[in-house]
C-alpha positions in Angstrom: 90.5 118.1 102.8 87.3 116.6 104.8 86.0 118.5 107.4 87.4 116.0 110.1 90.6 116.5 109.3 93.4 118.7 109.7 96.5 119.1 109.0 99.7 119.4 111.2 103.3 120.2 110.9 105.9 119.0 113.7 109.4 119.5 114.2 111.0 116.1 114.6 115.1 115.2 114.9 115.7 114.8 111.3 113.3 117.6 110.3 109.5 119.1 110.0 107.0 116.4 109.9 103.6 116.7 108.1 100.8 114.6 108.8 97.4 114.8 108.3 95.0 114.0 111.7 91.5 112.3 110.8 89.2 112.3 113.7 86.8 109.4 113.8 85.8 106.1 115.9 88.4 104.3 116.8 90.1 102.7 119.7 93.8 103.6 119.0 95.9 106.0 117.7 96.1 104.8 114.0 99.3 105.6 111.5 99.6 104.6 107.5 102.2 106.2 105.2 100.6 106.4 102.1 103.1 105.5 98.7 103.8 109.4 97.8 104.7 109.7 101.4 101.9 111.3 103.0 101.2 110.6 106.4 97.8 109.9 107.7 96.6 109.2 111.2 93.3 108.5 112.3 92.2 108.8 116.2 89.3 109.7 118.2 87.9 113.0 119.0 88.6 112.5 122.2 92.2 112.2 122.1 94.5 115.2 123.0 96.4 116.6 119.8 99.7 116.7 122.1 99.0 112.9 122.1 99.0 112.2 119.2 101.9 114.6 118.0 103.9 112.6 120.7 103.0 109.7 119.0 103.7 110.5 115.4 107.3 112.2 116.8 107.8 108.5 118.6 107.5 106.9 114.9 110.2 109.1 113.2 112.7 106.8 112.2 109.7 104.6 111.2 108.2 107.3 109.1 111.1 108.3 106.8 112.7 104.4 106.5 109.1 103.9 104.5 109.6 107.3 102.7 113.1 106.2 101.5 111.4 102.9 100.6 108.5 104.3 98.8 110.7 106.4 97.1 113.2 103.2 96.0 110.0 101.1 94.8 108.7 103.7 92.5 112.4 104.3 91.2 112.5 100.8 89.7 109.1 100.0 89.7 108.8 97.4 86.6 106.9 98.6 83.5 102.9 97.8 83.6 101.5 94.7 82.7 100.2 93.9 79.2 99.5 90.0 79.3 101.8 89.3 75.8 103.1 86.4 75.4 106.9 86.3 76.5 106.1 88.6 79.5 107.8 87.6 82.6 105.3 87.1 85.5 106.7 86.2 89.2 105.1 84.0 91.5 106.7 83.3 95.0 109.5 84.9 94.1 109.9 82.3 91.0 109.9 84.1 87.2 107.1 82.3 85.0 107.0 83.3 81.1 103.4 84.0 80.3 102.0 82.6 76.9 98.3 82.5 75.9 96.7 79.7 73.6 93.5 79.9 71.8 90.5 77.6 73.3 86.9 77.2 74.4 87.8 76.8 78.3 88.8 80.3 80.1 91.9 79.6 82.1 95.7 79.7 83.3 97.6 77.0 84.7 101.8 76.3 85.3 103.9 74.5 83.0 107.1 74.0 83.2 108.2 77.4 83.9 105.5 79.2 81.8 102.1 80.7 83.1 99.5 79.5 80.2 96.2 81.5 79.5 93.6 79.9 77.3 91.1 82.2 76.2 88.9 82.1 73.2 90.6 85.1 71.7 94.0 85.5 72.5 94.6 89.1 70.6 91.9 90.6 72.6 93.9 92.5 75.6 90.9 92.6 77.9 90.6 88.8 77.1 94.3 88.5 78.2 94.1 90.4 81.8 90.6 89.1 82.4 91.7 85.6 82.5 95.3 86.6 84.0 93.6 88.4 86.9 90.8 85.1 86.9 94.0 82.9 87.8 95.9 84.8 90.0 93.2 86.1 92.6 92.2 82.0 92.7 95.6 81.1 93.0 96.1 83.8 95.7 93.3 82.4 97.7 94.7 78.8 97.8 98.1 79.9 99.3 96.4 82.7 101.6 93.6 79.5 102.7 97.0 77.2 103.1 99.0 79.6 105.0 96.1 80.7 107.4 95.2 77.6 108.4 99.0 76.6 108.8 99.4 79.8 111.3 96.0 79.1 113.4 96.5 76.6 115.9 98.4 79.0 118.4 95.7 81.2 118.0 93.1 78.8 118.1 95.2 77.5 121.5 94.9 81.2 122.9 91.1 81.2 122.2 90.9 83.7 119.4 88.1 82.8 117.1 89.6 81.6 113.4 89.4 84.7 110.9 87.8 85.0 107.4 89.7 85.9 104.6 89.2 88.6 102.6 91.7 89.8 99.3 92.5 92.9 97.6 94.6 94.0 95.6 96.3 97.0 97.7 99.2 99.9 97.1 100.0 101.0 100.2 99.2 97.8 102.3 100.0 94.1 102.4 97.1 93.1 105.1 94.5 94.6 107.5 93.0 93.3 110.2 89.9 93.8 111.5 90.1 93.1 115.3 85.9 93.3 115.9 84.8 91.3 112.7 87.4 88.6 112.8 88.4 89.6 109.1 91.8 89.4 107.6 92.2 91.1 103.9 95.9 90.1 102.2 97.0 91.9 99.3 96.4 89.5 96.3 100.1 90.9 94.9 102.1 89.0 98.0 101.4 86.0 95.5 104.2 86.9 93.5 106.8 87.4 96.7 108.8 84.7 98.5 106.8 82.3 100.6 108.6 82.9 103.8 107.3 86.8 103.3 103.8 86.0 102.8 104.2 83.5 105.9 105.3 86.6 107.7 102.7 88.8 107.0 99.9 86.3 107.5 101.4 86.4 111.3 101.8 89.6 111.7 98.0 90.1 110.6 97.1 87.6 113.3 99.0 88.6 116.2 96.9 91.6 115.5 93.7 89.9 117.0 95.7 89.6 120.3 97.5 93.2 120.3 95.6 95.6 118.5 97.9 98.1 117.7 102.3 98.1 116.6 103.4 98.3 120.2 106.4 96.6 121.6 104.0 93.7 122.9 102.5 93.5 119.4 106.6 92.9 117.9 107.4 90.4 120.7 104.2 88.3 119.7 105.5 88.3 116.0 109.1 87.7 117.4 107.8 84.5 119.4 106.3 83.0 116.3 109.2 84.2 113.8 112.1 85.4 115.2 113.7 86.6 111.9 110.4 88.3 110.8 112.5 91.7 110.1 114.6 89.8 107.4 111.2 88.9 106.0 109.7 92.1 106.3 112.7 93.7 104.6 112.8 91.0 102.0 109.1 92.2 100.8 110.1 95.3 100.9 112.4 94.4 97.8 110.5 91.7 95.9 108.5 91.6 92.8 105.3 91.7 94.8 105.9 95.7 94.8 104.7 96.2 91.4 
């Protein structure tokens, strides 16, 4: 454990409640739930413990609904990738049979139902994910581009500056914003959930250059633009982007 951290136990309604406390710069009291459950929260130094334990207690139910879903994912988490031919790849939410072809140009494209690699030597697994992972970060970044610039004009309306994009490909996140940069980093693995989900988190990464933090003002900005975002958000919860 670092030296600016420490870790605390709390009693909350359903149980004791571990966390670990990070102290550093930052405006707000920050929470993440890691995918084997841990808790981490981040706030500044000046920031009474009792505070923050008062928060962490407020985000109970919160807390353990992401355990349980943690805990669901990795139960049927689908075996690893391995580029074959025959493998079933899913891309919004649609199944796509990948097959590779021998050829001089370095490549994927869609075709009728199948995702096709060309590659110069198709038994060559780093060949195969090389070119895989070529065609879906550049296919990620045309739907991300699409969808952001479909979700900026009420933004744009209220003043906020428009965001860069950055991608990642992330476990334990689906987007970040960062409020002081104008920078918005998706998770390149939402290519492979439905549409409406990636529409949803591209908005919720947004409204996050208005309200900072996950507060009831922060939900009701969501809920303006997308009144069913919790059917979305559960819907990613479930999808084949959770690889």
């Amino acid at each position: 454990m670092a030296q600016n951290e420490t870790r605390r136990t709390l009693q909350g309604a359903a149980g004791p409640l571990e966390y670990t406390l990070e102290r550093k710069r930052v405006k707000n009291i920050n929470l993440r739930i890691l995918h084997d459950g841990t808790v981490r929260v981040s706030a500044n130094s000046r920031v009474a413990a009792a505070r923050i334990d008062a928060f962490v207690i407020s985000r109970e139910d919160f807390i353990r609904a992401a355990r349980q879903r943690f805990l669901a994912q990795s139960q049927n988490a689908p075996a690893a990738r391995r580029y074959e031919n025959g493998e079933t790849i899913w891309i919004l939410d649609r199944p796509f049979t990948l097959q590779t072809e021998k050829g001089s140009f370095s490549g994927g494209r869609l075709e009728e139902g199948k995702l096709i690699l060309t590659l110069k030597d198709p038994e060559d697994p780093a060949q195969r994910e090389k070119a895989f992972r070529k065609y879906w970060d550049e296919a990620a970044k045309r739907l991300f581009e699409a969808l952001m610039a479909e979700a900026y004009p009420p933004f744009e309306a209220r003043g906020i500056a428009r965001p860069a994009l950055k991608m990642r490909d992330m476990k334990t996140r689906w987007g970040t914003c960062h409020c002081q940069k104008k920078v918005i980093t998706l998770n390149t693995r939402l290519l492979a959930a439905p549409l409406d989900c990636v529409r949803y988190v591209v908005l919720h990464e947004y409204c996050h250059l208005i309200q900072p933090d996950h507060s009831p003002r922060f939900y009701a900005l969501v809920a303006a633009r997308m009144p069913d975002w919790k059917t979305h958000r559960a819907a990613l919860a479930k999808s084949h982007a959770c690889w």
